[in-house]
Each structure stands twice: as C-alpha cells, then as structure tokens.
DRENNUZA-125144 format. One record per residue (C-alpha): x, y, z; residue in three letters. Coordinates in steps of 0.5 Angstrom, whole numbers, plus 500, padded with zeros to 3 digits. Layout:
{x = X; y = Y; z = Z; type = ALA}
...
//
This chain:
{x = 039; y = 324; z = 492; type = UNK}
{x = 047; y = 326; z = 493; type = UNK}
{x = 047; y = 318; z = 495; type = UNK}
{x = 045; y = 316; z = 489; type = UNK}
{x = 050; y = 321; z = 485; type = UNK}
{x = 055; y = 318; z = 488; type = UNK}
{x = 053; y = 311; z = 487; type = UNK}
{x = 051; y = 313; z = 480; type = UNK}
{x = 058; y = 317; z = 479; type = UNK}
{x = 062; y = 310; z = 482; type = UNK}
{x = 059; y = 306; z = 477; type = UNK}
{x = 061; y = 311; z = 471; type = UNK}
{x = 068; y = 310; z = 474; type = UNK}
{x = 068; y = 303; z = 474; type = UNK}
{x = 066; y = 301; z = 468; type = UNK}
{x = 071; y = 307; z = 465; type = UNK}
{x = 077; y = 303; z = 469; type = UNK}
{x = 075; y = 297; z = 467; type = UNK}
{x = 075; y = 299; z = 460; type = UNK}
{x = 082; y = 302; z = 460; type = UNK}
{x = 084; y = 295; z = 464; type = UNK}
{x = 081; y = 291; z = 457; type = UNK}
{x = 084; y = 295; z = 452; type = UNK}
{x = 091; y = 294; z = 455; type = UNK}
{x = 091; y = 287; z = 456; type = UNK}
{x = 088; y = 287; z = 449; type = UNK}
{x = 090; y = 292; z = 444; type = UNK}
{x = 086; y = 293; z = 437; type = UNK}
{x = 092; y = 290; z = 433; type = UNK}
{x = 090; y = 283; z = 436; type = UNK}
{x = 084; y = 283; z = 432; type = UNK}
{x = 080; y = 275; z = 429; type = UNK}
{x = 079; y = 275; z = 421; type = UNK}
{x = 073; y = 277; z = 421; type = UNK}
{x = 069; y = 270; z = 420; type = UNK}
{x = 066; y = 268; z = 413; type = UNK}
{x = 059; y = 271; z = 415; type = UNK}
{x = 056; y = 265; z = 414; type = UNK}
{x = 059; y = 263; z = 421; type = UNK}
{x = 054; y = 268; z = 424; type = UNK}
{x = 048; y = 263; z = 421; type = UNK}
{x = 051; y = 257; z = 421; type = UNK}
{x = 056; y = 256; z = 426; type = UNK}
{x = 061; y = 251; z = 425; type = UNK}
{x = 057; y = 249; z = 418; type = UNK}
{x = 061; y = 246; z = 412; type = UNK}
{x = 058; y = 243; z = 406; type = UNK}
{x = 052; y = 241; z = 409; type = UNK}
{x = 055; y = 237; z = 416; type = UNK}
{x = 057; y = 241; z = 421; type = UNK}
{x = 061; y = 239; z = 429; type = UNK}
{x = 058; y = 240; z = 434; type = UNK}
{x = 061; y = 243; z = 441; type = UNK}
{x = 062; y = 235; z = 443; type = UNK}
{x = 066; y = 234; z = 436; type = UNK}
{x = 062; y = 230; z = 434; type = UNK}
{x = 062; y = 230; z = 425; type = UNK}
{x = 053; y = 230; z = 423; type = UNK}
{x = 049; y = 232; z = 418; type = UNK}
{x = 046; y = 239; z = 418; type = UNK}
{x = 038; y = 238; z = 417; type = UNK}
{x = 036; y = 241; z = 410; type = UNK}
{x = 032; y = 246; z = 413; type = UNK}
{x = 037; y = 249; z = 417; type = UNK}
{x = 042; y = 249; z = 412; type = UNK}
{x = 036; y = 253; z = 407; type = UNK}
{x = 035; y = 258; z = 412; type = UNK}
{x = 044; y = 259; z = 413; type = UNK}
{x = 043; y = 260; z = 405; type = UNK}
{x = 038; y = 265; z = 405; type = UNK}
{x = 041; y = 270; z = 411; type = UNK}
{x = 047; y = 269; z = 408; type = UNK}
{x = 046; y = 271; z = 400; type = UNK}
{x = 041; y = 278; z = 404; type = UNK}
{x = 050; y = 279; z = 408; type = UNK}
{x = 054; y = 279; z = 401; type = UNK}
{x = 057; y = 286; z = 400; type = UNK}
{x = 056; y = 288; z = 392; type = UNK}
{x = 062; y = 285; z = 388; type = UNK}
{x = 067; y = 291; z = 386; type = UNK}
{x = 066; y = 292; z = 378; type = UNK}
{x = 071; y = 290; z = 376; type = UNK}
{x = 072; y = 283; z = 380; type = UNK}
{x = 064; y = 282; z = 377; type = UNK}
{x = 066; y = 278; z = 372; type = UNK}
{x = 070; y = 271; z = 370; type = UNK}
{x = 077; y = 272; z = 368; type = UNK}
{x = 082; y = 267; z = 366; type = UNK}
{x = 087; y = 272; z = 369; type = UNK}
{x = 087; y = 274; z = 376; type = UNK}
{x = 094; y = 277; z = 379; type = UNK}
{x = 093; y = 278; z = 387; type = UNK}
{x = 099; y = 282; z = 390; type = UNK}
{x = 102; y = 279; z = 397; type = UNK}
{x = 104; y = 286; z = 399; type = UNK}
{x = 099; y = 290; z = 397; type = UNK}
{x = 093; y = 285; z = 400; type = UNK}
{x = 097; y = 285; z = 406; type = UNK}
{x = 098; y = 292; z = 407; type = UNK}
{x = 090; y = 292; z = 406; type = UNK}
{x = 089; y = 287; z = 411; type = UNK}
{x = 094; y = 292; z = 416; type = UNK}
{x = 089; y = 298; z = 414; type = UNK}
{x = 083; y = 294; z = 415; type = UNK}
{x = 086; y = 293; z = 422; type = UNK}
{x = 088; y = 298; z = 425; type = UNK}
{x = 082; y = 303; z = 423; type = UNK}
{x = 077; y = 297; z = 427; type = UNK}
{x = 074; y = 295; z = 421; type = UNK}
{x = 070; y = 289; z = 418; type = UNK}
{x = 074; y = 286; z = 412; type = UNK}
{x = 071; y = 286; z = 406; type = UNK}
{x = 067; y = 280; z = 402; type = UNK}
{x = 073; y = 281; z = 397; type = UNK}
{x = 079; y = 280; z = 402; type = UNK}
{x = 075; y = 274; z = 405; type = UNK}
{x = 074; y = 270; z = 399; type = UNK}
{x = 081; y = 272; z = 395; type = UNK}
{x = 078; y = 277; z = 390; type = UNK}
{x = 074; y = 270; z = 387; type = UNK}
{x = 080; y = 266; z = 385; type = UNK}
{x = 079; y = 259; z = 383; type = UNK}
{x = 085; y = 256; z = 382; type = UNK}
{x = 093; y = 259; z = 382; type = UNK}
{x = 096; y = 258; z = 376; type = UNK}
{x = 103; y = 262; z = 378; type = UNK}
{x = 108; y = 264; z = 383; type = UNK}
{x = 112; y = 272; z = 381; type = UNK}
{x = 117; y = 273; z = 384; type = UNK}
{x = 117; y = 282; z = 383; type = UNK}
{x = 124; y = 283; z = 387; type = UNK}
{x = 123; y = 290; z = 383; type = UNK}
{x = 117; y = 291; z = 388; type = UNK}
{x = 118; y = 287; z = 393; type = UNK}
{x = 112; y = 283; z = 392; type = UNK}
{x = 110; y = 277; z = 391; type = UNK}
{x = 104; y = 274; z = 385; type = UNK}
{x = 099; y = 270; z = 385; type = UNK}
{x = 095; y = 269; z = 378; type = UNK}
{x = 090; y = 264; z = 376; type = UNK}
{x = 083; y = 264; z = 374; type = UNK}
{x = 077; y = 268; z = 377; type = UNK}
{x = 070; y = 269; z = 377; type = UNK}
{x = 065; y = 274; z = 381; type = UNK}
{x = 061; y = 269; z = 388; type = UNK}
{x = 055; y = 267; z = 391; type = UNK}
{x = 053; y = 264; z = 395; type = UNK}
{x = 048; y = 258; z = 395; type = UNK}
{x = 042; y = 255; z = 397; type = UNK}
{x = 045; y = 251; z = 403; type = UNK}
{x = 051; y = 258; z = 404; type = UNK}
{x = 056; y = 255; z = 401; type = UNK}
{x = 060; y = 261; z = 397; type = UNK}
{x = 061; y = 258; z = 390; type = UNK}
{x = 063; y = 262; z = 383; type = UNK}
{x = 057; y = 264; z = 380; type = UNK}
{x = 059; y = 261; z = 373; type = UNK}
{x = 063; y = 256; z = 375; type = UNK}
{x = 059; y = 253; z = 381; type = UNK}
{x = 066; y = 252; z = 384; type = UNK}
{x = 068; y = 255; z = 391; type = UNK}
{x = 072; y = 262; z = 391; type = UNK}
{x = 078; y = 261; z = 396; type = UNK}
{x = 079; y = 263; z = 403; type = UNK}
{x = 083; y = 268; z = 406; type = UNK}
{x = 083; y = 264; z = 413; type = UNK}
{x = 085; y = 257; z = 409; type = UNK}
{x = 091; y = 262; z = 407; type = UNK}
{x = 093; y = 264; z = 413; type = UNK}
{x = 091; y = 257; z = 416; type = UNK}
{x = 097; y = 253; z = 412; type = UNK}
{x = 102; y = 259; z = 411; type = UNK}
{x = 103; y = 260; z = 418; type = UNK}
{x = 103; y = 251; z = 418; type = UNK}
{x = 109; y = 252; z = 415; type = UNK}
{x = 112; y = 258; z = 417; type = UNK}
{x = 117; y = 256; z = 421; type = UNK}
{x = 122; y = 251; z = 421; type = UNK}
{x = 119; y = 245; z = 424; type = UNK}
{x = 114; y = 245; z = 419; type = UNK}
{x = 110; y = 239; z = 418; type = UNK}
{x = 112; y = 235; z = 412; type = UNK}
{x = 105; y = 233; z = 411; type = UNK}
{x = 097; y = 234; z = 412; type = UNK}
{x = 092; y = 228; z = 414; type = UNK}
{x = 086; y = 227; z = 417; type = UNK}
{x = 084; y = 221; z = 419; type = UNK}
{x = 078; y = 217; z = 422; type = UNK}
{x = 078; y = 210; z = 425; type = UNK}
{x = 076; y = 206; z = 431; type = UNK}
{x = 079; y = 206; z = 438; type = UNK}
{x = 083; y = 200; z = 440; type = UNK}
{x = 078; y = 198; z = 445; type = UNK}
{x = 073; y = 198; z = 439; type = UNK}
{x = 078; y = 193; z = 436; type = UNK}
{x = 078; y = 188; z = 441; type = UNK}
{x = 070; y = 188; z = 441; type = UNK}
{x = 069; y = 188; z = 433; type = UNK}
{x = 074; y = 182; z = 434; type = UNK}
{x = 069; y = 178; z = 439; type = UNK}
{x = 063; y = 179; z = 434; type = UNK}
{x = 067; y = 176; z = 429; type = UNK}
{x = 067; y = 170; z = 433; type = UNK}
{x = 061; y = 171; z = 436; type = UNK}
{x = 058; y = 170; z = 428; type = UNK}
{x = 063; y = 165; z = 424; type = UNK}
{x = 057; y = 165; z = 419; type = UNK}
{x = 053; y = 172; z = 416; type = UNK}
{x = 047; y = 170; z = 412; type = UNK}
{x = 040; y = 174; z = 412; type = UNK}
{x = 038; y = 170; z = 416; type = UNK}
{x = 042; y = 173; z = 422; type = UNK}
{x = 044; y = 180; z = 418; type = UNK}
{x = 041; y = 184; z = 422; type = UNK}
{x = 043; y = 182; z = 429; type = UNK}
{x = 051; y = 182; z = 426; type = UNK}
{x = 050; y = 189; z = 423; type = UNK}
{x = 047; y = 192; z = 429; type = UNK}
{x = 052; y = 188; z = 434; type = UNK}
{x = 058; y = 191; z = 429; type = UNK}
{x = 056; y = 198; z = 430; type = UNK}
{x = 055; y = 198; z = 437; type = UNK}
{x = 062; y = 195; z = 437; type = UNK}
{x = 066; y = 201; z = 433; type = UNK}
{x = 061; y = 205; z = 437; type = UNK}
{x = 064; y = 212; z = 436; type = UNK}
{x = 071; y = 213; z = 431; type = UNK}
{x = 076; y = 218; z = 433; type = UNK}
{x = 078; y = 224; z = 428; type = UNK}
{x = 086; y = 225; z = 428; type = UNK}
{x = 088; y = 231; z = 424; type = UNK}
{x = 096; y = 233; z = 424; type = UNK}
{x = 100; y = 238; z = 421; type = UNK}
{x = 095; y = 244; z = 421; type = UNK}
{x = 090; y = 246; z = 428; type = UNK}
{x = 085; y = 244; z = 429; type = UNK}
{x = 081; y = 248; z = 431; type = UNK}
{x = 081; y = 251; z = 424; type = UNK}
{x = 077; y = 252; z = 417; type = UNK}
{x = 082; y = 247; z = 414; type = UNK}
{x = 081; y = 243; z = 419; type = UNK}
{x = 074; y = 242; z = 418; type = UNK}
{x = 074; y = 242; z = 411; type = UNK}
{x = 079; y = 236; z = 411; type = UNK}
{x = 074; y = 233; z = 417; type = UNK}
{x = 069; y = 233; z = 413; type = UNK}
{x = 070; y = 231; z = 406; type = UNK}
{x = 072; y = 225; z = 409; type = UNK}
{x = 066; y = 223; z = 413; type = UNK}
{x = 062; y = 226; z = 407; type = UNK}
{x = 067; y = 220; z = 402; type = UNK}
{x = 064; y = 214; z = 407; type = UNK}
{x = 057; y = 217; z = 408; type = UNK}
{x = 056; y = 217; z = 400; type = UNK}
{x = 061; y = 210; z = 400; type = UNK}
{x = 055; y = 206; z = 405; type = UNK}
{x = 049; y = 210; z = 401; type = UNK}
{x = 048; y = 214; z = 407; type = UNK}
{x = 046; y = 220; z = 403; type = UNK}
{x = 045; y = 220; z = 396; type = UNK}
{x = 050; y = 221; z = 392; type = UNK}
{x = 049; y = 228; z = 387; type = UNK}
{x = 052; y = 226; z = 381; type = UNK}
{x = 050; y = 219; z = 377; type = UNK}
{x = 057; y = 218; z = 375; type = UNK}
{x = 058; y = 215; z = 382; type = UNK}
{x = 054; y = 211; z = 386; type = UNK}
{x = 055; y = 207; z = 393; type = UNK}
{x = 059; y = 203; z = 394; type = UNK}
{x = 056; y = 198; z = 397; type = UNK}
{x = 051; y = 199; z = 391; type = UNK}
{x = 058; y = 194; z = 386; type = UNK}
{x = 058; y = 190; z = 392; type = UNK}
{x = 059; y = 181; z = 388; type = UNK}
{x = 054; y = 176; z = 390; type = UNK}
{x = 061; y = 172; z = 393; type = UNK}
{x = 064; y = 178; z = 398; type = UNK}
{x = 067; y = 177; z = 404; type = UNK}
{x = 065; y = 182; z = 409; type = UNK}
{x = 072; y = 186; z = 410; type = UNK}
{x = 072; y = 193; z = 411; type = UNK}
{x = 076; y = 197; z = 406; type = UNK}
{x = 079; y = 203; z = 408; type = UNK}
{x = 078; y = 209; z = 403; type = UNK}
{x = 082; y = 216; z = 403; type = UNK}
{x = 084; y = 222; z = 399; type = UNK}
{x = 090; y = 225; z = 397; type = UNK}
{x = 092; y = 230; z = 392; type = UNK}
{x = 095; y = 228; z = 386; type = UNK}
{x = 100; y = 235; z = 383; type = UNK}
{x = 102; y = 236; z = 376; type = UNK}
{x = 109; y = 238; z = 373; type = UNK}
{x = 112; y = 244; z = 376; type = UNK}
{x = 115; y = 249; z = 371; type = UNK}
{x = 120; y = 255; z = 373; type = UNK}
{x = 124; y = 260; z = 368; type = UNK}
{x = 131; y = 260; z = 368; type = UNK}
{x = 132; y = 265; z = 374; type = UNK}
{x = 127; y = 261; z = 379; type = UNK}
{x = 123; y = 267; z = 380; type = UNK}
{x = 117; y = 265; z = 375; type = UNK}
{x = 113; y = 258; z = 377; type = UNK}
{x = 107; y = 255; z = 374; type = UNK}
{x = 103; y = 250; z = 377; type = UNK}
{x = 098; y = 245; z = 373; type = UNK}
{x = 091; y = 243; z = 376; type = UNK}
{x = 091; y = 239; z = 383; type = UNK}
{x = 087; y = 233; z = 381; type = UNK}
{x = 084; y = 229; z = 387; type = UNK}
{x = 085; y = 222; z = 387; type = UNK}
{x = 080; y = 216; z = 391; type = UNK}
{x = 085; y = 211; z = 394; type = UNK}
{x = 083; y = 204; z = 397; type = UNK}
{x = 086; y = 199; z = 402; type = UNK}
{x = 082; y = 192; z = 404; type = UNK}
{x = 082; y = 190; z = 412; type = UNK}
{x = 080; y = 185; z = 416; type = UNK}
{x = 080; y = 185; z = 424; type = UNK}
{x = 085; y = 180; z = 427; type = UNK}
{x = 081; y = 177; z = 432; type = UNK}
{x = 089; y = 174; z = 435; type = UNK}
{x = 091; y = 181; z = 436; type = UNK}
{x = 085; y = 185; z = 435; type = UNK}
{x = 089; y = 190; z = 430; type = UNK}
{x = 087; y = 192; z = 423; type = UNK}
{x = 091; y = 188; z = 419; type = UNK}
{x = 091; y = 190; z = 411; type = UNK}
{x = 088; y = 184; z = 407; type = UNK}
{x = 094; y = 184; z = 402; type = UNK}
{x = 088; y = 182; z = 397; type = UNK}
{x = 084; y = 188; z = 391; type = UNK}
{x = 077; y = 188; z = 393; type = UNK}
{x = 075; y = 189; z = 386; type = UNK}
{x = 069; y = 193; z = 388; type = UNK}
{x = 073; y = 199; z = 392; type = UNK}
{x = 077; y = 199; z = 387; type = UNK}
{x = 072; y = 200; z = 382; type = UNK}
{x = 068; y = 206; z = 387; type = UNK}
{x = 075; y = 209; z = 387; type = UNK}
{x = 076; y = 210; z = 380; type = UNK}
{x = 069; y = 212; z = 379; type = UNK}
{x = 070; y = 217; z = 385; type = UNK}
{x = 077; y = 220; z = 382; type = UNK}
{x = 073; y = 220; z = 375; type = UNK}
{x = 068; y = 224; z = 377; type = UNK}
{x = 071; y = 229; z = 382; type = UNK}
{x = 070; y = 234; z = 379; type = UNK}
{x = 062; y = 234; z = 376; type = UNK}
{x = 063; y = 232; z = 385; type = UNK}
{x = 066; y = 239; z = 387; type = UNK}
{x = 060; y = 243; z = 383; type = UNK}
{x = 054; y = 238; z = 386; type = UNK}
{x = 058; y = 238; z = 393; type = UNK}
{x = 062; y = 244; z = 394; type = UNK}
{x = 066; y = 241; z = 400; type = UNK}
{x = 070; y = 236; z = 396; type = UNK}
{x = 071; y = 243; z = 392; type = UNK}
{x = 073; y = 246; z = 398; type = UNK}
{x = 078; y = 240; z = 399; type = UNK}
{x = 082; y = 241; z = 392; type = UNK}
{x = 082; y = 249; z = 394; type = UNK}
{x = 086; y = 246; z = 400; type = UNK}
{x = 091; y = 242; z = 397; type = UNK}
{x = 092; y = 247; z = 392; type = UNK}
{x = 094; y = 252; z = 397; type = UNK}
{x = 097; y = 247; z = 401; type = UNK}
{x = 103; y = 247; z = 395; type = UNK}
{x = 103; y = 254; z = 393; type = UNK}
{x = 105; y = 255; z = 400; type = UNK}
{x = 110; y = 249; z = 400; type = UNK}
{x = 113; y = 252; z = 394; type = UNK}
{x = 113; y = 260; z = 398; type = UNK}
{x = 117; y = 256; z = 403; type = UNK}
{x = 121; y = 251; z = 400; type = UNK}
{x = 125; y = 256; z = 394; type = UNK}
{x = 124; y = 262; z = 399; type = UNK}
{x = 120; y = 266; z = 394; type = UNK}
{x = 119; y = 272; z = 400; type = UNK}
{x = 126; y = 272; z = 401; type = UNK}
{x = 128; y = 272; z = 393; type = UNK}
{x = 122; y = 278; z = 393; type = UNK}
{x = 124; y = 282; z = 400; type = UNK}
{x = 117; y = 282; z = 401; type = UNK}
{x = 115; y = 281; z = 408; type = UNK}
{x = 108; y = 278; z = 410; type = UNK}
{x = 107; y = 281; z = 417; type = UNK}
{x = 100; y = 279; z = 418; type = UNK}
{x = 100; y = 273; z = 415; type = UNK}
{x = 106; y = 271; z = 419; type = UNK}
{x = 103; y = 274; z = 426; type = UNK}
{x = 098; y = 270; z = 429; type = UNK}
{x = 098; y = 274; z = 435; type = UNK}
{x = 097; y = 281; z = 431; type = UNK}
{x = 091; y = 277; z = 426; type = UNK}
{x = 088; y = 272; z = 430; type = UNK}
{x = 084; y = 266; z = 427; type = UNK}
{x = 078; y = 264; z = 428; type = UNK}
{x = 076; y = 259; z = 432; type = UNK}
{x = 072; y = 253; z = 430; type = UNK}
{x = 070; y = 246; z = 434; type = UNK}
{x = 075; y = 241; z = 433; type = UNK}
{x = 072; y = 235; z = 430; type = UNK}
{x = 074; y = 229; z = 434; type = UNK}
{x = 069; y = 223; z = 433; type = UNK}
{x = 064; y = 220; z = 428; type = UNK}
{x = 058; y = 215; z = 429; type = UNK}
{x = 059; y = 209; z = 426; type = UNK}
{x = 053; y = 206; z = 422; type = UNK}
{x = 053; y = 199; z = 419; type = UNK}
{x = 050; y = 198; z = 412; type = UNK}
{x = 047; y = 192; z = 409; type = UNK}
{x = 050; y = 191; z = 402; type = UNK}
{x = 046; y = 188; z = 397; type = UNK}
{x = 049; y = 181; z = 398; type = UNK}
{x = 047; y = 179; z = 405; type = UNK}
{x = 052; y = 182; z = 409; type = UNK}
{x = 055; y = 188; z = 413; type = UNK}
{x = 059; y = 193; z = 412; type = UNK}
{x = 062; y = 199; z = 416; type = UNK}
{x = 067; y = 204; z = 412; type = UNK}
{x = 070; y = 206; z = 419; type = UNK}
{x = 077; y = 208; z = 417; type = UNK}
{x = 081; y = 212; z = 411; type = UNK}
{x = 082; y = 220; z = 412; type = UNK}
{x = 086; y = 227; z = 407; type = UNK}
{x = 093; y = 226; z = 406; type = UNK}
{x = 096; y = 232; z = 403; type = UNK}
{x = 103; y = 232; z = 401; type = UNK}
{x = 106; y = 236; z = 397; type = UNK}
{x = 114; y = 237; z = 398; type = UNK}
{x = 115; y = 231; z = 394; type = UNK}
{x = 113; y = 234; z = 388; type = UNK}
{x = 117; y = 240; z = 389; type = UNK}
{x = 123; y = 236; z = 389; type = UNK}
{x = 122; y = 235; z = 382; type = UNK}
{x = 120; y = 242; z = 379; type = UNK}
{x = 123; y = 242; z = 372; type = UNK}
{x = 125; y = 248; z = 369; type = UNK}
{x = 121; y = 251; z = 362; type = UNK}
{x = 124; y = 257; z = 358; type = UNK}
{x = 118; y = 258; z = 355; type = UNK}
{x = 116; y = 262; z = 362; type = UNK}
{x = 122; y = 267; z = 361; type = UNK}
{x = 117; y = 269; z = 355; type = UNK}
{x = 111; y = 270; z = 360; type = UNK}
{x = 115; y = 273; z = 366; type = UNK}
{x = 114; y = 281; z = 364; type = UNK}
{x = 106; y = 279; z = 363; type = UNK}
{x = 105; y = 275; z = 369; type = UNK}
{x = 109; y = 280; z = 373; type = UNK}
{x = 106; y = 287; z = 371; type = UNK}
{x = 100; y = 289; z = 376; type = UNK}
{x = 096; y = 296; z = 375; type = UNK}
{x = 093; y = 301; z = 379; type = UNK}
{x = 092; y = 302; z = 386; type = UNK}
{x = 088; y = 295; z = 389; type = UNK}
{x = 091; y = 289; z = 391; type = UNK}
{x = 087; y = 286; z = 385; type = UNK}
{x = 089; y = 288; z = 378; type = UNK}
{x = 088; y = 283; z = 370; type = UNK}
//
C-alpha cells in the first residue's frame, strides 16, 4: 500500500514539474486567434473546396459541407444588439479593438464572434486619423451575420461575407515591416516537366478532330499531371492565403464547366467557344480594380471607392522548340468575352459563391493596410497596435498551404480539348496610392467621421 502511495505521489509530482516546464517555455500571452469555429467542423474548408494535408486544392462533397453549416449556424454566439442590424455607417476603433484583443488575452478567454468577423463590416469606406485620441478609424458599412448552409459567414441582408479579424492581421503584419512586398499573387500553372511533355503530345496529335479527341484529352491531362500553386507576398499557410488559392481554382473550375456556374449571367468558357477555334490554353486571373482615393487637406481623413474585381485574360500555346509557355499575341475572342461577362457579374457571384466575396474582402483590406503603411497613418495618430504587430504575442492560425491542383481536360463543343492550367490572384494596391487626390468636401465630414461613442470598440 505505501508502495503504491509513493508511486501515486512520484506521478502527481511529475505531471506538476511537467507542467510548470510547459508553462515557462509557453506563456499565456503567446495565444493562437481563436479560429473561425467553422475550422472545428471544416478543417481547412472555404467556399466549398478544401486543401487536404498533401496540398492538393479539391472540392468539398456537398454533404460534408451541409453538416459544416449545420454544426457551425448551433456555435454562433447571439449578435450584441446593437451590432444586430444594417448600417451604412459603422466606426471601428483600432485602439480599442486592440486593447479588447489584449484583454481577451491575458484573461485565457475565447474571442468573441464580434471580434472574429469585425463586428460585421462589409466594406471600409474611410480611414480617420484622431491624433486627439490616439486612434485610428475604420468606417464602412455593416450588418448582423450567419452563417450559411455550406458554413460560409455571410451578412443576413446583404448575403455577402463580413470580414475577418485573421485577414487583417494576416496582411497587417505582410506589410508591417520594411521589405514589405509590394504586390500579393497566387498562381497556379504546370511544371516545366510538364511542359516538355504537353509539347510531345502536341506533336504526337498535329490534327484533333473527334474522331481522336478523347485519346488527345485524355493523353493532355496525364501530361500536365498536377499544376503548382505559387503564393508570394503573404504566408502560406494563412486564411488569405486559401482564399486567393481558392477563388482561382473555383475561376478555372466554372471556366471549363467543371462545376455549374451559380449565376445565368456567366456561363463556361468553354460554352463560347466558335466552331473554328484552335485549341490553345488561355490563361485567366483576377486583379483588383481600385477607385479614386480622396483626403482632406491635412492627410489624416481618407476615403476610398468600391474595389471592383476584374477577370483578365492571356492566350498561350506551348512551344514545342522549347518547351515553354509562349503568349500567343493574338485575342481569343471567347476568353475575352468570358472575361467581361465574369467582371460583369462579379458581384451577383460574390452573393451566389461567397468565396469570390471573401477575395473583394481581401483586396479591400489589402489597400486599407497599404494605405496605413504608406502615409503612416498610426505614426500620425500615436496609435500602437501591439497585437496587431506582434505574431509571437498573437499567433495565427495555421492552415494547409495550397500546393497543387489536378488538371482535368475538357471538351469544348467544337471538337477540341482544352486544359485552363494557368492564371492565378494579383493584388497590387501601391500604385493606386500614388495617385490619391485631395477633396475639401472630406474636411466638412471629418468631425462626423472622427466621433466615436461609448465604451466598445464599435460605435455608429
């Protein structure tokens, strides 16, 4: 019986040691954000195709995504009242947001759905400098949130997703620093092994008709085997990340009529195809396109328009000589036309798909922080972002890093292959900063935009 005191006792003892050990080499302070709770369902699920622990892009079954949606909509915490309805004006404080996230921190407690999605902002409309305060604002529209029936967090009115505080973060600390990237890109294309090979099957099958079709589509796919995913600028293993990663291949997926495209306004690409097409491979990608930047006369009041999203479009073959992509110098009328229709219809898209939703978000982060960075607009305010600064005090969450997608030939209506391996994201919003023109008008606006009330992070 004392043996097995002591035995007991030694254990007890161990586990303490081991603890205090743990506790040391961690600190409570070093905390991850607490991860959309759909992660807990999902795993690494956006827009209804997820990354699996290989990197490779695929889509989601429609069951699995049912059951995220289900467990996720039981998790939501109830919307504070007055974050329960659609504004038009929403003022979000950095200072007081950041000395919430500190609290939250250092009382071991969950994060708040409210601080996760940005108390439901849709969109930033302005940046306030409030040196008075030491603060910086951001104002924009804003609505109460849900989630949907695939576990996409969306805006009960608008049907658009509600920003995120780790897309925030995940571009804040991108640029946070002096050799900030100037640009953000995705892009997925094949391998130069792959290149070579697609080459020998060009010369393997000088004519495609439908008599041999299917041999050349099926001899295509197995030759660009799987397509890499390059991401630069932000890391990798973010939630920015995916979302870039996955709007691209969801791009190419409706392009080929792989998945059914959610709107009638866009149809495949492959759908506008003319009977006399050569089969070359166009490259598709998505870039924003950023409106006018205005400021009051003092530089500390900025407004910025709508980021629209634009389709855009190269035509390119594969040089059999050196086996390298080559732009074919001449428009494919078709891709062009897929384009303008998917740049037309982006937004009806954002609504039906909310991932290309999530994207816009992205980039209108993207030049929100860009412009912080650029003017030095927390410099101008005294304000001091510690949490948003310091990944060892706030660490990220940590997805899968998208490394490669499946190619899959599709036949086009004419009798002929065609493989949409390439394109990618390009996020560039410096070169619109540098054209920001001054208005006077916003001088009139200033002390409405600068006035916040009470005591949260949130206020009309």
């Amino acid at each position: 019986m004392i043996q097995k005191l002591n035995l007991f006792r030694c254990v007890v003892l161990g586990i303490v040691l081991i603890t205090w050990i743990c506790v040391s080499m961690f600190p409570v302070s070093a905390q991850v954000v607490s991860p959309d709770r759909g992660v807990y369902y999902g795993g690494s699920v956006v827009g209804g195709v997820e990354i699996d622990t290989a990197g490779l892009i695929k889509t989601t079954p429609k069951k699995t995504m049912e059951e995220i949606g289900k467990n996720l909509s039981k998790l939501l915490e109830p919307i504070p009242t007055d974050l329960n309805e659609k504004t038009l004006i929403r003022k979000i404080s950095l200072k007081k947001l950041n000395a919430q996230i500190c609290r939250t921190i250092e009382n071991q407690e969950e994060f708040s759905d409210s601080i996760r999605y940005l108390g439901g902002l849709t969109a930033i409309r302005y940046l306030v400098v409030v040196p008075e305060e030491n603060d910086l604002i951001l104002v924009g529209p804003s609505e109460s949130w849900q989630a949907d029936s695939y576990g996409n967090i969306i805006g009960k009115t608008s049907g658009r997703p509600v920003f995120r505080l780790e897309d925030l973060l995940t571009v804040f600390r991108a640029w946070h620093n002096q050799n900030r990237p100037s640009v953000i890109t995705c892009s997925i294309d094949p391998t130069k092994e792959a290149l070579a090979k697609i080459a020998q099957v060009d010369r393997q099958f000088p004519v495609v008709d439908r008599n041999n079709v299917q041999a050349f589509a099926s001899a295509q796919e197995t030759a660009y085997g799987m397509n890499i995913v390059t991401l630069q600028g932000i890391p990798e293993q973010s939630r920015f990340a995916m979302v870039l990663a996955i709007a691209d291949y969801k791009m190419k997926q409706i392009g080929l009529g792989h998945i059914p495209s959610p709107i009638r306004g866009l149809p495949s690409y492959v759908s506008l195809i003319g009977g006399s097409q050569k089969q070359i491979n166009p490259r598709f990608w998505l870039a924003p396109e950023y409106g006018t930047i205005t400021h009051d006369s003092k530089k500390l009041t900025w407004q910025l328009d709508e980021v629209k999203v634009k389709a855009l479009t190269d035509n390119e073959f594969i040089d059999s000589r050196s086996n390298s992509r080559q732009s074919s110098g001449k428009p494919d009328r078709a891709a062009i036309n897929w384009c303008n229709k998917m740049t037309a219809n982006y937004d009806a898209l954002s609504k039906a798909d909310p991932v290309f939703g999530d994207l816009k978000n992205c980039m209108e982060l993207a030049i929100t922080v860009a412009l912080i960075h650029r003017e030095g607009l927390l410099e101008k305010a005294g304000c001091k972002l510690n949490a948003f600064e310091d990944a060892t005090f706030l660490k990220p969450v940590v997805y899968p890093v998208p490394k490669t997608v499946r190619s899959q030939a599709t036949i086009a209506k004419n009798g002929r292959s065609f493989i949409v391996a390439c394109g990618g994201v390009e996020v560039n919003p410096f070169i619109t900063l540098q054209n920001a023109q001054l208005d006077s008008k916003i001088d009139l606006e200033r002390t409405d935009l600068a006035k916040t009330t009470g005591n949260t992070w949130w206020s009309k």
